[in-house]
PyMOL Python script that loads the backbone (N, CA, C, O; Angstrom):
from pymol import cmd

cmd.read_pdbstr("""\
ATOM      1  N   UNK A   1       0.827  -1.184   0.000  1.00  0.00           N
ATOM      2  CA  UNK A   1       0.000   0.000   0.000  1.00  0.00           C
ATOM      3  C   UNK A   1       0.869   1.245   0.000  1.00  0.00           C
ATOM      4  O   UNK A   1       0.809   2.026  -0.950  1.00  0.00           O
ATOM      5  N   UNK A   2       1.715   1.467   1.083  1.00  0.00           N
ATOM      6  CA  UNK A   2       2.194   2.748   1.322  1.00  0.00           C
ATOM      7  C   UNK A   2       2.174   3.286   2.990  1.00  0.00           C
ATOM      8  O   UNK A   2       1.448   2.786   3.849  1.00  0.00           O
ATOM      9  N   UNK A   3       2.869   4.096   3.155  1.00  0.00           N
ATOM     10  CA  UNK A   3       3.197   4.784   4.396  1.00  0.00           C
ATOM     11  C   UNK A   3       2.112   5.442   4.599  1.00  0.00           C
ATOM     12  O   UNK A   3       1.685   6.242   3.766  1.00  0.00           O
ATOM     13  N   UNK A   4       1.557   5.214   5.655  1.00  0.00           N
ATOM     14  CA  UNK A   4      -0.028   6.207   5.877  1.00  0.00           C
ATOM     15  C   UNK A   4       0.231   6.401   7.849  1.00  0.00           C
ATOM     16  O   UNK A   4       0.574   5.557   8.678  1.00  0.00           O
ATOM     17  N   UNK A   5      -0.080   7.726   7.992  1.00  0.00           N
ATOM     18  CA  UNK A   5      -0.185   8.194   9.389  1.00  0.00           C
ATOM     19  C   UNK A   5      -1.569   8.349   9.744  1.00  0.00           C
ATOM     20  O   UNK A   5      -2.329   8.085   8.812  1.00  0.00           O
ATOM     21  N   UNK A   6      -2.127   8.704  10.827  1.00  0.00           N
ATOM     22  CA  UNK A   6      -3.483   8.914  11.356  1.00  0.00           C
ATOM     23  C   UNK A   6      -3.382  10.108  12.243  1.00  0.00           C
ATOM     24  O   UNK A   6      -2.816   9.835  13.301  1.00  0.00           O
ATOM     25  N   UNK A   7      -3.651  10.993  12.162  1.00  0.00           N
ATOM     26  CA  UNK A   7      -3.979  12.127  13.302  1.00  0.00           C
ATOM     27  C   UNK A   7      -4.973  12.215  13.838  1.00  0.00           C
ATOM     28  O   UNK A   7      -6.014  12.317  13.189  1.00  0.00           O
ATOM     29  N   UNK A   8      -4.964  12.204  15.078  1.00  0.00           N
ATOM     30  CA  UNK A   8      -5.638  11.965  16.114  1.00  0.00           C
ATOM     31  C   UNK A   8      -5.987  13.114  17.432  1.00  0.00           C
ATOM     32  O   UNK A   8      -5.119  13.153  18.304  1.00  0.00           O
ATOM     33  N   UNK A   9      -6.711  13.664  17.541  1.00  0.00           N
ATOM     34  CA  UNK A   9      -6.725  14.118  18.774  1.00  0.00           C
ATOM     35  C   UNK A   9      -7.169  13.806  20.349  1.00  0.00           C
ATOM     36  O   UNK A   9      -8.360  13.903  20.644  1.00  0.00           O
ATOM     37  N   UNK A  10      -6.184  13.427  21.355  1.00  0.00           N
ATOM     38  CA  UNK A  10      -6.839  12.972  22.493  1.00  0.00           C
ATOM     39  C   UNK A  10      -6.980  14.062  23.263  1.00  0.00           C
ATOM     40  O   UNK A  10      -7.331  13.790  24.412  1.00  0.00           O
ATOM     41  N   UNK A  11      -6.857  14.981  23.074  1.00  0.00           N
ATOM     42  CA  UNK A  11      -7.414  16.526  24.217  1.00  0.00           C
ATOM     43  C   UNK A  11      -8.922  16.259  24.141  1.00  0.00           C
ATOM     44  O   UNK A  11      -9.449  15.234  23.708  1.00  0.00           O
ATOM     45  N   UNK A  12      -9.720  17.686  24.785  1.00  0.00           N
ATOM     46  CA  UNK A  12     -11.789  17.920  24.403  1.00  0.00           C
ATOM     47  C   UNK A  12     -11.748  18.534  23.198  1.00  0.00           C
ATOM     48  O   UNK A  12     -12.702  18.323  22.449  1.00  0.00           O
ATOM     49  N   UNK A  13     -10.824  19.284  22.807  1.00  0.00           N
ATOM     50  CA  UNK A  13     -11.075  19.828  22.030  1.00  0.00           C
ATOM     51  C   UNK A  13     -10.900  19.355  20.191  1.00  0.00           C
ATOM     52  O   UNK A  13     -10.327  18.366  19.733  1.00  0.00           O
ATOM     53  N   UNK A  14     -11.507  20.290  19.566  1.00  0.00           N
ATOM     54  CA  UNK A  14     -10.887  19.828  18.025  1.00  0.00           C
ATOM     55  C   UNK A  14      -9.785  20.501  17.732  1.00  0.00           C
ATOM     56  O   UNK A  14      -9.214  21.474  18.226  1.00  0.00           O
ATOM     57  N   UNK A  15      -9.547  19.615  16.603  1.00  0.00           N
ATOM     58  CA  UNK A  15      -8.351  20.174  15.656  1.00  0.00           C
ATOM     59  C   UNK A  15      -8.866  20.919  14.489  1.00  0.00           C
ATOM     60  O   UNK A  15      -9.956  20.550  14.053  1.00  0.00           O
ATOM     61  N   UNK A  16      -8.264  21.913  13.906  1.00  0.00           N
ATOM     62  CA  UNK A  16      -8.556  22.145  13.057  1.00  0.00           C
ATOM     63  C   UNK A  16      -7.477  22.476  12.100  1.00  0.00           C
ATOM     64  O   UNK A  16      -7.005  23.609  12.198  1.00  0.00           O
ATOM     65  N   UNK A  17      -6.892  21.502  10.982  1.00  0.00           N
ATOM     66  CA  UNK A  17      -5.983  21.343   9.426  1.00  0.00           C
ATOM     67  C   UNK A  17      -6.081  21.876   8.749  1.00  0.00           C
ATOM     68  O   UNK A  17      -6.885  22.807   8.730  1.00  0.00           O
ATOM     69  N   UNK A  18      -5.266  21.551   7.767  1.00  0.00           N
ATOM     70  CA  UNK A  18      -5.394  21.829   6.410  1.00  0.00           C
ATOM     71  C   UNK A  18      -4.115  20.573   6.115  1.00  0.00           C
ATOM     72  O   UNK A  18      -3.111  20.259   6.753  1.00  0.00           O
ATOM     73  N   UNK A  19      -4.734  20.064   4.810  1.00  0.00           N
ATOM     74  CA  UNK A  19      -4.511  19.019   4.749  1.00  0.00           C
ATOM     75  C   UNK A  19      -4.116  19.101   2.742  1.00  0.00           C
ATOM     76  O   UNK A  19      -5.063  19.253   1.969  1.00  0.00           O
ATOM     77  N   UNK A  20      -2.855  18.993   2.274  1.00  0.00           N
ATOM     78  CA  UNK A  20      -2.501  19.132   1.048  1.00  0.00           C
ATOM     79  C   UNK A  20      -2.009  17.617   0.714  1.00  0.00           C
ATOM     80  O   UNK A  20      -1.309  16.833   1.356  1.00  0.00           O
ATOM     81  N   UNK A  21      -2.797  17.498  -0.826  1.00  0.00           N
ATOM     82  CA  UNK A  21      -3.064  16.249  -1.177  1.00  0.00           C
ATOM     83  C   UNK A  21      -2.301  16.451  -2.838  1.00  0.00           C
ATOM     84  O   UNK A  21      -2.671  17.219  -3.726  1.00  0.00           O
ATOM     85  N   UNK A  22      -1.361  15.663  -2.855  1.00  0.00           N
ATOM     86  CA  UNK A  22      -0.744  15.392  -4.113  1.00  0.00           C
ATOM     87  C   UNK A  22      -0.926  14.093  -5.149  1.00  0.00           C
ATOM     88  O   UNK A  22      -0.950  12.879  -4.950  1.00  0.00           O
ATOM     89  N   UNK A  23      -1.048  14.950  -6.395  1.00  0.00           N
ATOM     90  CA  UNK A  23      -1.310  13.409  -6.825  1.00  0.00           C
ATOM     91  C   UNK A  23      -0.931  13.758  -8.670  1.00  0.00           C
ATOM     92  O   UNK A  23      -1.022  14.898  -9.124  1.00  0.00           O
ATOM     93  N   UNK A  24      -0.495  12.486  -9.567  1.00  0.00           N
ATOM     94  CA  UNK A  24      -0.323  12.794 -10.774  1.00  0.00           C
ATOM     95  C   UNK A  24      -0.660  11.511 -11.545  1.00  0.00           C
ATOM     96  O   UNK A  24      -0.015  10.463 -11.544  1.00  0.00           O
ATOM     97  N   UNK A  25      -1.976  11.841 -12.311  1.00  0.00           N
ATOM     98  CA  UNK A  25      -1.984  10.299 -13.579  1.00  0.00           C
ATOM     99  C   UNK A  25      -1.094  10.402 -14.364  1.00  0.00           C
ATOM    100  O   UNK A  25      -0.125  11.157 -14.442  1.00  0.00           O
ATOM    101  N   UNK A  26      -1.546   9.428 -15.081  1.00  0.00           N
ATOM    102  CA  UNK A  26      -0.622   9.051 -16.476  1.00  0.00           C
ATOM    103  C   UNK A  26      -0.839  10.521 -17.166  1.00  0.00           C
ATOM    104  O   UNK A  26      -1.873  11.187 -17.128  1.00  0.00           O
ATOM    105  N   UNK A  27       0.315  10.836 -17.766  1.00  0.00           N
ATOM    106  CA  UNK A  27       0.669  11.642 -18.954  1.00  0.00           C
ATOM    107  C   UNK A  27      -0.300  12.868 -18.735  1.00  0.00           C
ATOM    108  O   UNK A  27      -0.746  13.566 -19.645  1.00  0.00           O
ATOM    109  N   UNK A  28      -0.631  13.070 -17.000  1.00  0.00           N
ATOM    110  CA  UNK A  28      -1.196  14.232 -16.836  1.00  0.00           C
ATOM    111  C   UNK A  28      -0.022  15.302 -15.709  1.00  0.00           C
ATOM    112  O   UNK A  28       0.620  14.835 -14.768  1.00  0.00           O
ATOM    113  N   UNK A  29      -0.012  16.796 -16.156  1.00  0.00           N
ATOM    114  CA  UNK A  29       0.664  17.049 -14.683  1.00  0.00           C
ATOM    115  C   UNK A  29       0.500  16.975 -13.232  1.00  0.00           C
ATOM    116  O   UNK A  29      -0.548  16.369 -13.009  1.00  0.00           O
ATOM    117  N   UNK A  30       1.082  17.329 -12.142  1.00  0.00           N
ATOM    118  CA  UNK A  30       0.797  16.929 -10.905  1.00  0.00           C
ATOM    119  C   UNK A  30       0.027  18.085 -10.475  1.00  0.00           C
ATOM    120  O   UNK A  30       0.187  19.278 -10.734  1.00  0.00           O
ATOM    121  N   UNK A  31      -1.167  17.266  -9.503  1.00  0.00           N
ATOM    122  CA  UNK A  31      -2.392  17.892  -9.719  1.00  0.00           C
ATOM    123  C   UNK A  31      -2.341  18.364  -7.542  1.00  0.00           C
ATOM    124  O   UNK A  31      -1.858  17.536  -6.770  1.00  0.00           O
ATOM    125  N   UNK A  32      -2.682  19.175  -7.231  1.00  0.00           N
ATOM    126  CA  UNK A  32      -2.337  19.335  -6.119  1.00  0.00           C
ATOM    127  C   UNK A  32      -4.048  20.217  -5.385  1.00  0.00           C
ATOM    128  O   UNK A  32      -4.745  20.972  -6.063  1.00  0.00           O
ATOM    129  N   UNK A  33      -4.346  19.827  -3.911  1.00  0.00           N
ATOM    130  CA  UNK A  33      -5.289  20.317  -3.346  1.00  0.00           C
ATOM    131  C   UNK A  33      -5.399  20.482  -1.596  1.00  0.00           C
ATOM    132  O   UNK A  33      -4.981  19.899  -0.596  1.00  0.00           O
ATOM    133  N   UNK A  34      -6.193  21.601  -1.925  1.00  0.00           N
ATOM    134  CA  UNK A  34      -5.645  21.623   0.034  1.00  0.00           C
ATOM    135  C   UNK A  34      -7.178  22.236   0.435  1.00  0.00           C
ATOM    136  O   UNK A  34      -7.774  23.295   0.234  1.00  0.00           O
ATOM    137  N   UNK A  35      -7.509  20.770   1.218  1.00  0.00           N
ATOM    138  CA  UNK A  35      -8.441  20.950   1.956  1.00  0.00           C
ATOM    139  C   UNK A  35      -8.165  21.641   3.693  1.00  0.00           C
ATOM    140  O   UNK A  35      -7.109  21.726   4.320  1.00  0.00           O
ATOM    141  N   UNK A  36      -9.976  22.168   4.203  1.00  0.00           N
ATOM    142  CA  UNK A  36      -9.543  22.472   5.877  1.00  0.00           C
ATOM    143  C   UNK A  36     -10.909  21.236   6.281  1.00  0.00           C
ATOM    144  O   UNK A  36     -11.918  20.771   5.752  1.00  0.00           O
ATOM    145  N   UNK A  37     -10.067  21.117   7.662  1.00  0.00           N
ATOM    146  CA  UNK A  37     -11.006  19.852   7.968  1.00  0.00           C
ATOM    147  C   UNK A  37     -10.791  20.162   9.659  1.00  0.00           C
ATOM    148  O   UNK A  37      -9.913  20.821  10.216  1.00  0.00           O
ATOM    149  N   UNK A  38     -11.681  19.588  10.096  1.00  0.00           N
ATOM    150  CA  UNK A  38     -11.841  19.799  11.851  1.00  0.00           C
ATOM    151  C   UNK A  38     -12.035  18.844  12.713  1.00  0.00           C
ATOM    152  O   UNK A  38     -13.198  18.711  13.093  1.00  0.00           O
ATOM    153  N   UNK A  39     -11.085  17.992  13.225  1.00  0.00           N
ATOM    154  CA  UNK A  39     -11.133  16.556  13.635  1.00  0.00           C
ATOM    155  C   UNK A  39     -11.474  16.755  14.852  1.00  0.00           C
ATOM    156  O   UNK A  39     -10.902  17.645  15.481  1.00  0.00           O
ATOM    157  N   UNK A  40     -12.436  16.006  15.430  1.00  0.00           N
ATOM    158  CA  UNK A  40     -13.140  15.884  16.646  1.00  0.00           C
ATOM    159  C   UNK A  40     -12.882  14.904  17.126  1.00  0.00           C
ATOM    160  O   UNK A  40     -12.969  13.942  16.362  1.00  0.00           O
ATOM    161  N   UNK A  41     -12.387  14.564  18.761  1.00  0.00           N
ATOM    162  CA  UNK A  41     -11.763  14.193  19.462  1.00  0.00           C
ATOM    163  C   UNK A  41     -11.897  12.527  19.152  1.00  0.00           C
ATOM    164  O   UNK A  41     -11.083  11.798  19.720  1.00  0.00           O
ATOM    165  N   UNK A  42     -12.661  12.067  18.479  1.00  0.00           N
ATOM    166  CA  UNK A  42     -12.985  10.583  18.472  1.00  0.00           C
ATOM    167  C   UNK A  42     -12.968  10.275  17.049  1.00  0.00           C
ATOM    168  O   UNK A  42     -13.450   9.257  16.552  1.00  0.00           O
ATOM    169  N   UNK A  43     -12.373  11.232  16.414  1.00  0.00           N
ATOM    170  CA  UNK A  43     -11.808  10.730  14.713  1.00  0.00           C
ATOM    171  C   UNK A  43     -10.910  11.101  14.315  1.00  0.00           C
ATOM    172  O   UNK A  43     -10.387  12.018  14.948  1.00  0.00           O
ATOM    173  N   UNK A  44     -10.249  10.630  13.106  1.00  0.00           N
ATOM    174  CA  UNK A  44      -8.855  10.520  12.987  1.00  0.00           C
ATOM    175  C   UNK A  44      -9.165  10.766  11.167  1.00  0.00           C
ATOM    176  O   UNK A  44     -10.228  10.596  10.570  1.00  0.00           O
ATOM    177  N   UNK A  45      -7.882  11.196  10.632  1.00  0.00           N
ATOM    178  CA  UNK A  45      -7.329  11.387   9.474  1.00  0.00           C
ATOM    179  C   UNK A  45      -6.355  11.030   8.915  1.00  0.00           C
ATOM    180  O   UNK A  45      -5.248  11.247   9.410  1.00  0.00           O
ATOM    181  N   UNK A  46      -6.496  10.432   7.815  1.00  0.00           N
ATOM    182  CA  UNK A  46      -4.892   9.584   6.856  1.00  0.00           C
ATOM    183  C   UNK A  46      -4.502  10.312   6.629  1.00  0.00           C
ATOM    184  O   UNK A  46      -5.176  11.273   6.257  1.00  0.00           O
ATOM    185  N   UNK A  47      -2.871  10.373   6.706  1.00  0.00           N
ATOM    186  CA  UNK A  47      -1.882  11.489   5.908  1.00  0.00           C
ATOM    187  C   UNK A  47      -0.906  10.535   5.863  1.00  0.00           C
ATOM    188  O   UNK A  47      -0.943   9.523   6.562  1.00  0.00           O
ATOM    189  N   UNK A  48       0.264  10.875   4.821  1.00  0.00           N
ATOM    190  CA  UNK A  48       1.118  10.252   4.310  1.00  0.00           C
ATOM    191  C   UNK A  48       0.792   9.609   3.011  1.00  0.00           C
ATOM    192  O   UNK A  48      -0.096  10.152   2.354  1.00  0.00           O
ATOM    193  N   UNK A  49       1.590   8.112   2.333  1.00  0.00           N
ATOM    194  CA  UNK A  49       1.156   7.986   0.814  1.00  0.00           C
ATOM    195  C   UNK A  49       0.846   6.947   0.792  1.00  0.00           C
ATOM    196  O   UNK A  49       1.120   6.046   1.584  1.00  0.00           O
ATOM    197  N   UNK A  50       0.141   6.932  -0.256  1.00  0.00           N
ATOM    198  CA  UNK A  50      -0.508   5.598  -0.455  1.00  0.00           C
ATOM    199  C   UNK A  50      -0.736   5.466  -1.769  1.00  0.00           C
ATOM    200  O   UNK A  50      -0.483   6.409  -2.518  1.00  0.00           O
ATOM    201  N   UNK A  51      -1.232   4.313  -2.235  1.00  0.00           N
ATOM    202  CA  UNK A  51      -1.272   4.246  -3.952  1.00  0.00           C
ATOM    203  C   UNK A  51      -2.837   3.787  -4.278  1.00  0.00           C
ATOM    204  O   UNK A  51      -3.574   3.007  -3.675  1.00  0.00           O
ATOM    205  N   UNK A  52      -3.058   4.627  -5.539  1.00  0.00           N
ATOM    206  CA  UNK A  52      -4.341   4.023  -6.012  1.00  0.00           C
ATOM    207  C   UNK A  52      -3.750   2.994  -7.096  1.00  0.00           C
ATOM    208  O   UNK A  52      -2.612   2.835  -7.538  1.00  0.00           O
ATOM    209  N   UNK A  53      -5.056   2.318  -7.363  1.00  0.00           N
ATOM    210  CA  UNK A  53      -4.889   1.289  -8.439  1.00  0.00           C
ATOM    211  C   UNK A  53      -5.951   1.820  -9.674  1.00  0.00           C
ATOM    212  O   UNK A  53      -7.055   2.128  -9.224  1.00  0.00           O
ATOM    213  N   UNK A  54      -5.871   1.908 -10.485  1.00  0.00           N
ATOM    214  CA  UNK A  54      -6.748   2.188 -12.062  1.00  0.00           C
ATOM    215  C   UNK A  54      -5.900   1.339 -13.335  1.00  0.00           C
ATOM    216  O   UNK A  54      -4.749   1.434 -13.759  1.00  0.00           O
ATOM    217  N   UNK A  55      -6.968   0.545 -13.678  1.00  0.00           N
ATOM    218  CA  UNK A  55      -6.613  -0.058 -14.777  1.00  0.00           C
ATOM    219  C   UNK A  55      -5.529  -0.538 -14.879  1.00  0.00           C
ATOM    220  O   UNK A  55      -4.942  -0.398 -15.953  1.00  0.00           O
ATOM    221  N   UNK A  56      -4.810  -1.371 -13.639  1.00  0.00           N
ATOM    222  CA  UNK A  56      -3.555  -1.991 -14.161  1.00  0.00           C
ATOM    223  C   UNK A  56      -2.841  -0.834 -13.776  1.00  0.00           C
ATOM    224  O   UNK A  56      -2.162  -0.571 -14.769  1.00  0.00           O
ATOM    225  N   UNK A  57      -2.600   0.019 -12.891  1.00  0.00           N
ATOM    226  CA  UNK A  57      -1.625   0.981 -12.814  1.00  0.00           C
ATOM    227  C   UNK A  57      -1.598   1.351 -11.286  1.00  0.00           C
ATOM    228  O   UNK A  57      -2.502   0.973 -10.542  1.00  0.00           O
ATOM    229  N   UNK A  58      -0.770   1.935 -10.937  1.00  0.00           N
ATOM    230  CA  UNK A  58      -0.412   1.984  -9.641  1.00  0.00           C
ATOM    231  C   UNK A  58      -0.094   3.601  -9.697  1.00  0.00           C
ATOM    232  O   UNK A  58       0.756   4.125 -10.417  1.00  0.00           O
ATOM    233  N   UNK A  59      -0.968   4.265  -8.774  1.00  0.00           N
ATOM    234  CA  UNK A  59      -0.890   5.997  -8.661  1.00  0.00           C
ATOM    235  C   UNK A  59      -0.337   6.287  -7.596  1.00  0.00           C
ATOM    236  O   UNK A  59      -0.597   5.343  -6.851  1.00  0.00           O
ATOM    237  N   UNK A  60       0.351   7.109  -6.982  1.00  0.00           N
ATOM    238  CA  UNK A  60       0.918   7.460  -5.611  1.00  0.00           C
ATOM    239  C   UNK A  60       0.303   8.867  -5.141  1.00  0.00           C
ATOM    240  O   UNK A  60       0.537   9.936  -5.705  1.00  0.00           O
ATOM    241  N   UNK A  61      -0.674   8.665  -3.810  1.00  0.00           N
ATOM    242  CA  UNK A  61      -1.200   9.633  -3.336  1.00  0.00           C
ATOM    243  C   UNK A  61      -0.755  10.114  -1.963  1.00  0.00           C
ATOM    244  O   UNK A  61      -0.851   9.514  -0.892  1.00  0.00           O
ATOM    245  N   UNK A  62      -0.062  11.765  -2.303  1.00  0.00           N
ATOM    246  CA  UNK A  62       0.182  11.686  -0.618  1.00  0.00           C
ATOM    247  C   UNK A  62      -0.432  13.069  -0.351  1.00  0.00           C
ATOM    248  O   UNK A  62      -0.658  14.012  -1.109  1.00  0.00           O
ATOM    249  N   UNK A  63      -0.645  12.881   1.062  1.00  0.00           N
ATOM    250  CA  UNK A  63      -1.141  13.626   2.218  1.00  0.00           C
ATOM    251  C   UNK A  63      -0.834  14.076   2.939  1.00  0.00           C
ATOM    252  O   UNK A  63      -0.837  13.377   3.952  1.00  0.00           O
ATOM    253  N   UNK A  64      -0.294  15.589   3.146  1.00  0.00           N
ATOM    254  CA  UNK A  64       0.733  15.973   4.159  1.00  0.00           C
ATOM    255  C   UNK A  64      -0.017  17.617   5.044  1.00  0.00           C
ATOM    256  O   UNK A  64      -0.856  18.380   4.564  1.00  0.00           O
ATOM    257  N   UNK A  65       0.506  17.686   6.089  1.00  0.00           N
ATOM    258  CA  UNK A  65      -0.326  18.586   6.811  1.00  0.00           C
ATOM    259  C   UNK A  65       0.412  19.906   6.309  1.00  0.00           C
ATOM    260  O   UNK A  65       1.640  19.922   6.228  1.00  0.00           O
ATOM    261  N   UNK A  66      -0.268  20.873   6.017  1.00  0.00           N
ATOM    262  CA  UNK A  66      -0.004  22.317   6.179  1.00  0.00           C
ATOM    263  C   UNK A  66       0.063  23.145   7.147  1.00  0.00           C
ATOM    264  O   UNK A  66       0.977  23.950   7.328  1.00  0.00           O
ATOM    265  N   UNK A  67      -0.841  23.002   7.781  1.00  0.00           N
ATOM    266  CA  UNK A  67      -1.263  23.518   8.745  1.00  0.00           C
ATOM    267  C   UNK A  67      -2.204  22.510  10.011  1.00  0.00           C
ATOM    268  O   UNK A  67      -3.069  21.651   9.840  1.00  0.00           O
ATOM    269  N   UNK A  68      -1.547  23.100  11.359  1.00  0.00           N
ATOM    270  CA  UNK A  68      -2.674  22.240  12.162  1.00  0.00           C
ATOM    271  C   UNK A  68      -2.509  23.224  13.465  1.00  0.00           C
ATOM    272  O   UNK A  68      -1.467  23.868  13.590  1.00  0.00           O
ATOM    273  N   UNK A  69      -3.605  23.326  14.469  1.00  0.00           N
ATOM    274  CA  UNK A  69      -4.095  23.723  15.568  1.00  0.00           C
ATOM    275  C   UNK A  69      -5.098  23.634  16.768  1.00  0.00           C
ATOM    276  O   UNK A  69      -6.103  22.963  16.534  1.00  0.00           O
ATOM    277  N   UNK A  70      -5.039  23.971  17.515  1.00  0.00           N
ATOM    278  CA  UNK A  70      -6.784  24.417  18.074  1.00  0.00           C
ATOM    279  C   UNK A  70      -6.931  25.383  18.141  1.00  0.00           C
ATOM    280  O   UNK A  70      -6.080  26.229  18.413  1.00  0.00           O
ATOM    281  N   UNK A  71      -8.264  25.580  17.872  1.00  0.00           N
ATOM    282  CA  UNK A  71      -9.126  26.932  17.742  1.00  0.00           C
ATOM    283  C   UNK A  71      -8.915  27.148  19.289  1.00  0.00           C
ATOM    284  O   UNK A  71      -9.136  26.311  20.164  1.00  0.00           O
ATOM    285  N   UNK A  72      -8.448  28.422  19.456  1.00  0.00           N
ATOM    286  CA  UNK A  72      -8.996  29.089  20.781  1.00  0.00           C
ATOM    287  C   UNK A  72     -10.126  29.802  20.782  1.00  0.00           C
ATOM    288  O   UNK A  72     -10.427  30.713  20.012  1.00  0.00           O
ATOM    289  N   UNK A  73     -10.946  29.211  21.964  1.00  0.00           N
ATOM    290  CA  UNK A  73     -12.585  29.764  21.357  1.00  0.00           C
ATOM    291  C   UNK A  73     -12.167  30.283  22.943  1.00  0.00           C
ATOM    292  O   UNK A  73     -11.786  29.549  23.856  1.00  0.00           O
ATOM    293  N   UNK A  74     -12.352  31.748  22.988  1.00  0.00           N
ATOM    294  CA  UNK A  74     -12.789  32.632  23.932  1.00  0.00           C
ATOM    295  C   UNK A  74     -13.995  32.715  24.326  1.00  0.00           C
ATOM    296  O   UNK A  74     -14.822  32.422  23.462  1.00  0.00           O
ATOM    297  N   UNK A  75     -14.572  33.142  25.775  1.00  0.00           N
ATOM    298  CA  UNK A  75     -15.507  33.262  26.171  1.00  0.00           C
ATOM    299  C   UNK A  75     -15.466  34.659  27.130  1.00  0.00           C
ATOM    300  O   UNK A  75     -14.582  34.992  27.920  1.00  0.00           O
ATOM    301  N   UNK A  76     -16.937  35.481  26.736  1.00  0.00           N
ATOM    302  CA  UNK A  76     -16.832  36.461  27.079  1.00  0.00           C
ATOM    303  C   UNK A  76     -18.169  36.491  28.415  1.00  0.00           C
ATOM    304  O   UNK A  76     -19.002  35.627  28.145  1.00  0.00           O
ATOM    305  N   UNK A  77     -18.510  37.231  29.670  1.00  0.00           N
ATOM    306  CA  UNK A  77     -19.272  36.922  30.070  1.00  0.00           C
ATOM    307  C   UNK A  77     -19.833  38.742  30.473  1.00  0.00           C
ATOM    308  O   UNK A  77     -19.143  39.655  30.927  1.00  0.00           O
ATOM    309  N   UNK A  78     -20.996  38.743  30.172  1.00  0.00           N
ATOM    310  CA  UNK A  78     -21.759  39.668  29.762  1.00  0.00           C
ATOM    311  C   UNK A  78     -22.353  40.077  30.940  1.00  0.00           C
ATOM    312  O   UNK A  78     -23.179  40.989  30.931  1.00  0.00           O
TER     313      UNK A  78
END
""", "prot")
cmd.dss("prot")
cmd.show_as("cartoon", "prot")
cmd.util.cbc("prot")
cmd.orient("prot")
């Protein structure tokens, strides 16, 4: 398959990524995308590479973090 990681958060809080995804078919250029995503304490996300399969061919997809944090959510009391 390929090298694949899982991010995980065990704090209360979420995470919130960005998550850049590389990838190139046949005789196409390399095609690149960057999602934001917000992982909540009891789910997890693949990053690292892995390969698709199409037609007899073997693609290499990887997943690497850009960015990662927690939101600091302030609270104001009125």
């Amino acid at each position: 398959m390929g090298n694949k990681l899982l991010l995980i958060t065990t704090a209360n809080n979420d995470i919130d990524v960005a998550i850049k995804t590389t990838f190139k078919l046949e005789d196409n250029p390399v095609k690149e995308s960057i999602r934001a995503y917000k992982i909540k304490p009891t789910e997890k996300i693949p990053i690292g590479t892995s390969k698709v399969c199409y037609i007899g061919k073997e693609y290499q997809v990887t997943c690497e973090i850009v960015s990662a944090g927690f939101k600091n959510e302030k609270t104001t009391n009125h």
